[in-house]
C-alpha positions as a printed NumPy array, in Angstrom:
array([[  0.   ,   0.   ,   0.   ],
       [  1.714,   3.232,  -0.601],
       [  2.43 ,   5.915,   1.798],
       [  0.208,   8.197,   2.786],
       [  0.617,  12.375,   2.343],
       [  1.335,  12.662,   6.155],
       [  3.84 ,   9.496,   6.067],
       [  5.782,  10.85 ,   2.903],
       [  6.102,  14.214,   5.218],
       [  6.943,  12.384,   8.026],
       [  9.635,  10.314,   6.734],
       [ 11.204,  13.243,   4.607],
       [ 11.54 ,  15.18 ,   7.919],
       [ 12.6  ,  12.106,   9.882],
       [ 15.833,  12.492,  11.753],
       [ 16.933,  15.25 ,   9.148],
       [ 15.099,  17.947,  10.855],
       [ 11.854,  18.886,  12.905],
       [  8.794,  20.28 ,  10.635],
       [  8.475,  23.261,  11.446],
       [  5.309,  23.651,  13.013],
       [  4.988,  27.792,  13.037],
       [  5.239,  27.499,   9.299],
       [  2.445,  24.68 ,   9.161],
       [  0.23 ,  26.312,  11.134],
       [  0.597,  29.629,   8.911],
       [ -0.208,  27.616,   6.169],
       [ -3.367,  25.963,   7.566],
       [ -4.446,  29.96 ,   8.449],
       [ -3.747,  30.833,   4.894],
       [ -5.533,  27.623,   3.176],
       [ -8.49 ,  28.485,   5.824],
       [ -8.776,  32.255,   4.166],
       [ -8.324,  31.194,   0.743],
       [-11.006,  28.275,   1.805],
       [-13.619,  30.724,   2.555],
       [-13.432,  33.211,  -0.538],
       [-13.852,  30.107,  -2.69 ],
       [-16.996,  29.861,  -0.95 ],
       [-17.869,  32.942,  -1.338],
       [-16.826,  33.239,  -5.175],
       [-19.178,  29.699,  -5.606],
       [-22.158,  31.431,  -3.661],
       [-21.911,  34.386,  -5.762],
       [-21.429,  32.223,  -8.446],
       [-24.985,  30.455,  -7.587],
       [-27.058,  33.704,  -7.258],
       [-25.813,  34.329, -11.036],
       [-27.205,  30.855, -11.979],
       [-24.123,  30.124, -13.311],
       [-24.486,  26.578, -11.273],
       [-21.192,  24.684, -13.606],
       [-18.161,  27.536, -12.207],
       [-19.937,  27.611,  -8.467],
       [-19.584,  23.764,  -8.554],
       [-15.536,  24.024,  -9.974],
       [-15.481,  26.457,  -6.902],
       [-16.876,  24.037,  -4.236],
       [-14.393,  21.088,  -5.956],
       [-11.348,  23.122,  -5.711],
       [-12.513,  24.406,  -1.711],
       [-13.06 ,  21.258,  -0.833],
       [ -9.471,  19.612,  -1.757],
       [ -7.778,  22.755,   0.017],
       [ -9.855,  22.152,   3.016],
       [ -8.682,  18.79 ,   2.785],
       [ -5.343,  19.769,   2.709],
       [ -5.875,  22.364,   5.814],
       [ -6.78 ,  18.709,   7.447],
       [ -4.078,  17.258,   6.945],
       [ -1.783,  20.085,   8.225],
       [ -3.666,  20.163,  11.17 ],
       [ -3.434,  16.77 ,  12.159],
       [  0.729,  16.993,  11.378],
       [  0.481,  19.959,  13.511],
       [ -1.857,  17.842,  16.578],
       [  1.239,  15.346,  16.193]])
């Protein structure tokens, strides 16, 4: 079975140097922000009935709020 994201991280970092968890945790702020104005762009998006860009908005939120997960569990760690 191959690795997961977090154990590809993990063992890149391992014994070469700590992740730097300040950094992470700016990034999960950052994907959080960007996160919410994709919302915001797809709601928008729906009130123009222009239903097929709103739903490429909602994809492309939901794999960066994926991501944000991810971060956030390296950072729980």
């Amino acid at each position: 079975m191959p690795d997961t994201f977090l154990d590809q991280i993990k063992q890149r970092y391992d014994g070469e140097m700590a992740i730097d968890k300040s950094e992470l945790s700016s990034l999960s702020y950052l994907l959080s922000q960007i996160s919410e104005r994709l919302v915001q762009m797809a709601e928008d998006a729906l009130k123009s009935k222009d239903e097929a860009n709103a739903n490429e908005l909602y994809s492309i939120e939901r794999h960066l709020s994926n991501a944000g997960h991810k971060i956030e569990r390296l950072l729980a760690e």
